[in-house]
N, C-alpha and C positions, 0 to 999 in steps of 0.2 A: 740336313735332310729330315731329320726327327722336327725339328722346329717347321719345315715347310709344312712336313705332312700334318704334321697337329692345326695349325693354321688352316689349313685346307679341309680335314673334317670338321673343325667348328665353324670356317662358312659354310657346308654342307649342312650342320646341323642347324642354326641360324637361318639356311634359307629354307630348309625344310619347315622350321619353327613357324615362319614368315607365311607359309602356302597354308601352314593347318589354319594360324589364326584368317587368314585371308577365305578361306574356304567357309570355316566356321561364322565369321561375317556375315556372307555369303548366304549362307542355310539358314542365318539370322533374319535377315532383310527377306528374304524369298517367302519365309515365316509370316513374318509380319505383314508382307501382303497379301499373303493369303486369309488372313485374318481379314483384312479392313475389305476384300472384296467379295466375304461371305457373308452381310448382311444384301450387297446389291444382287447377289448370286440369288438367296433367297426370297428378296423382294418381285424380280425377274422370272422363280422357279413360278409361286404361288400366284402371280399376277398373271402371267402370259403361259408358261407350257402347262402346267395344270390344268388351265381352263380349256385351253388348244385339246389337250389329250383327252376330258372331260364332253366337252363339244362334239368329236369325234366320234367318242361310245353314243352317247344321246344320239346322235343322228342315227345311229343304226335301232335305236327302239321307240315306241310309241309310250308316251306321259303325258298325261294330264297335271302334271303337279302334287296330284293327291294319291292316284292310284297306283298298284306296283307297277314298276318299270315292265316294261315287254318285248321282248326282242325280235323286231322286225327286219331286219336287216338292213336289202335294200331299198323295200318299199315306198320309203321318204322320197328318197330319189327318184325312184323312178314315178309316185305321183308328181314332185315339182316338176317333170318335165309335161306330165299328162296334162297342169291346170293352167289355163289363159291367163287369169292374171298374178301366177307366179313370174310366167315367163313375159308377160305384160311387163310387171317390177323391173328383171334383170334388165330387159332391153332399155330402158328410163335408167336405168345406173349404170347403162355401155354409153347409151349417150351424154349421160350427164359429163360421167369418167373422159370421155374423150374432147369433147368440144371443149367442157370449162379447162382442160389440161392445154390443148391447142391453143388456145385465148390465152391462157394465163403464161404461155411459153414466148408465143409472139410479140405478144404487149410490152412483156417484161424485156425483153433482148433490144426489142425498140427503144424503150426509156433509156437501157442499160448504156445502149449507142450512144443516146443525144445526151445525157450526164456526162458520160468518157470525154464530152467537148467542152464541156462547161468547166469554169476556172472553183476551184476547191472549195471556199464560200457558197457558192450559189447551189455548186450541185452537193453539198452537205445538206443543204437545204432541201431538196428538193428528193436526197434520196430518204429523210424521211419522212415528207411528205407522202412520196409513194408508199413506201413500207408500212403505214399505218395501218390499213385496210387489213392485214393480217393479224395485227392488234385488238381487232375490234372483238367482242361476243360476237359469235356467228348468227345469233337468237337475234341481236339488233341488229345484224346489216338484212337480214332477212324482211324483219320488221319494217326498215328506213327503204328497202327496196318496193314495197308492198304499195306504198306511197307513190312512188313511181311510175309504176306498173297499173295505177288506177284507173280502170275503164273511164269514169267521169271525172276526177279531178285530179288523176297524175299528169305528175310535172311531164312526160314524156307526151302524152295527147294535148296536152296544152298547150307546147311548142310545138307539134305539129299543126294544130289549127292555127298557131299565130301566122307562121311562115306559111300559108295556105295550103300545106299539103294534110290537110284534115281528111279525107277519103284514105287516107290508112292511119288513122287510129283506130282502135280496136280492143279489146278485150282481151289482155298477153297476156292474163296467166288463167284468161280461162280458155282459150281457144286451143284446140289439140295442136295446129300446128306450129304454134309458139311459146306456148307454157314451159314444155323443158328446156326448148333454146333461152328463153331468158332468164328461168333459173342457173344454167351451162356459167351463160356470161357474169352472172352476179358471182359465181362462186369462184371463174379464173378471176373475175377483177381484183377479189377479195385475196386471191394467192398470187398475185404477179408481183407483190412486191418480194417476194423469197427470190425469183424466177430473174430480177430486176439486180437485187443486190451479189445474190450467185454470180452473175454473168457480169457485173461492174468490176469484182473483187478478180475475176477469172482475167480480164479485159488489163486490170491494172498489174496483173503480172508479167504480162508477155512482154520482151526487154525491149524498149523504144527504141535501139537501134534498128528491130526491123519494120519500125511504124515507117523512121525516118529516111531507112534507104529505100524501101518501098516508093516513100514521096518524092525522092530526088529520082526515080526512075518513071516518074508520071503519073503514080493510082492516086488517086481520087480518095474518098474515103470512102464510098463504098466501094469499092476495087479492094479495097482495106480487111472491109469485112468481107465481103466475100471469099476472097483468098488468104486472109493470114490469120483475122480474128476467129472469124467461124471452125477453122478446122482447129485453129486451136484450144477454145475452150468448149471443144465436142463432149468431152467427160461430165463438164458445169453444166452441160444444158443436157444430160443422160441423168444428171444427179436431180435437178430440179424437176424435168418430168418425170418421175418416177415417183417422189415427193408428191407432185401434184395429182398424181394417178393413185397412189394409194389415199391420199386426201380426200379426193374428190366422188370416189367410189364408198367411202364411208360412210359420205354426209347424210343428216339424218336433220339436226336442228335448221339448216338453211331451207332445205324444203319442207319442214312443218312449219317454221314462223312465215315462211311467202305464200303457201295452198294447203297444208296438211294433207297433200298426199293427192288431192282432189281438182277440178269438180269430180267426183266419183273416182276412179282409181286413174285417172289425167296423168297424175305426175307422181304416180306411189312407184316407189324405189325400193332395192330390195330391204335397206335396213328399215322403212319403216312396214314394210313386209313382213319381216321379220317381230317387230313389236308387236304386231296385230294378230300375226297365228298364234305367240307365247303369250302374251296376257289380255284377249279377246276370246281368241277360239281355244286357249288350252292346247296350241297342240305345240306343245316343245319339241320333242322329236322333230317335227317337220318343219320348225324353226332353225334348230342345227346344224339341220339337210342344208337348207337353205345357205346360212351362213358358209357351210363347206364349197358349196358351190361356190359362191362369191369369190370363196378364196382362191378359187383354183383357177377364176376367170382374171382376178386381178393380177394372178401369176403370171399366164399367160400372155396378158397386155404387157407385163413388165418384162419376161423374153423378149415380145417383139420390139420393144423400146429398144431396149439393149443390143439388140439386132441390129435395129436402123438407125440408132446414133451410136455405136460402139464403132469407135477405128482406134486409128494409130493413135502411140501416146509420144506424145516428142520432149524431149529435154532442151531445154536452153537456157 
């Protein structure tokens, strides 16, 4: 009995031993990463919430850059709502924000389809082909689109007068009611390749047995997408619009290198709005206003996203 029970408190005390160093481990490794993820923590604090909270105060005062700060409150705001071509801006960055996002969703799911049929080779090939366009400087494709867009020797007016339908070419990026649509389009082209590989990688997860029992019961392949691919990579194509909608609300280099903004304020959006009140007119304050807005509107877009493609999540 004396011999069990000794036995028995030294595995007690051995398993006890075992828990401290195990824990102690533990406080070790927890340590250590706490360590390695307080430079990113910092790079993150100073980059983004500083300036966020920083942006915030400024909008509520008036500066020039030179003179003391002055506390205005709401003022900012409530002039960006007063002035036309603030609200000119936003509206050219709702539009911009939503068509190039729509275009570059639809595109992309398109491709993403007709790859999903292509044999491994070719659509390697081809998805990145596609993907490039996001690769590019935005400064150049801006540029290379400019080209395009040329009232007298873009490629696009020039194959319209070949194929005789020359009575609509035109002046697209100076004309009011096509300058932002084809800026929209040059910016989803430039993002559908994200939009293209999302939704291929989403497409090659879902388990071929229900591609194949599907087929043996009659669908077609679009029967396919309709019913089994679409609901299922609904999350992929919540993730990609979203992406595209904060993208696309930001841009500032695609439409200075295609109009800078013009003819006269044609296609000024709110970021380069924002460049023009801060180091033109001086007036930061009412530059920060601005940016807050922005913020609150691309929030808003991204609720409604999430609204209208958020559903069920299915496991298989």
């Amino acid at each position: 009995m004396f011999l069990q029970s000794f036995h028995k408190k030294g595995a007690i005390r051995m398993g006890t031993h075992k828990i401290k160093q195990k824990s102690k481990l533990e406080s070790k490794l927890k340590l250590l990463g706490a360590l390695m993820v307080l430079p990113c923590l910092y790079f993150i604090l100073v980059d983004q919430y500083i300036p966020i909270g920083w942006n915030i105060i400024l909008s509520l005062q008036e500066w020039d850059g030179f003179k003391k700060l002055k506390w205005v409150y709401f003022d900012n705001f409530i002039n960006f709502f007063q002035d036309s071509d603030s609200l000119k801006a936003l509206y050219h960055s709702v539009l911009l924000g939503f068509i190039s996002t729509v275009f570059a969703i639809l595109l992309g799911l398109i491709v993403s389809f007709m790859i999903y049929k292509l044999k491994k080779t070719e659509g390697a090939f081809l998805r990145l082909v596609f993907f490039t366009p996001i690769m590019l400087p935005t400064a150049i494709v801006g540029l290379l689109f400019t080209f395009v867009f040329n009232s007298d020797m873009g490629i696009l007016n020039q194959l319209l007068r070949a194929v005789g339908a020359g009575n609509m070419a035109t002046a697209w990026l100076e004309n009011k009611g096509t300058a932002m649509i084809c800026i929209a389009i040059v910016s989803g082209w430039k993002l559908f390749g994200v939009t293209m590989m999302l939704g291929y990688t989403a497409i090659q997860n879902i388990p071929s047995s229900l591609i194949e029992s599907s087929y043996l019961d009659g669908a077609g392949y679009l029967k396919q997408i309709r019913y089994i691919i679409l609901p299922l990579i609904k999350p992929t194509i919540q993730l990609a619009a979203i992406f595209s909608l904060t993208t696309a609300f930001r841009t500032y280099d695609l439409v200075w290198a295609m109009t800078m903004g013009g003819p006269g304020n044609l296609t000024t959006t709110v970021p380069i709005e924002m460049i023009k009140r801060s180091f033109v007119y001086n007036e930061f304050g009412y530059s920060a206003a601005t940016g807050c807005i922005l913020t609150v509107v691309v929030l808003i877009f991204i609720f409604i996203t999430n609204k209208l493609l958020g559903g069920e999540s299915y496991e298989y």
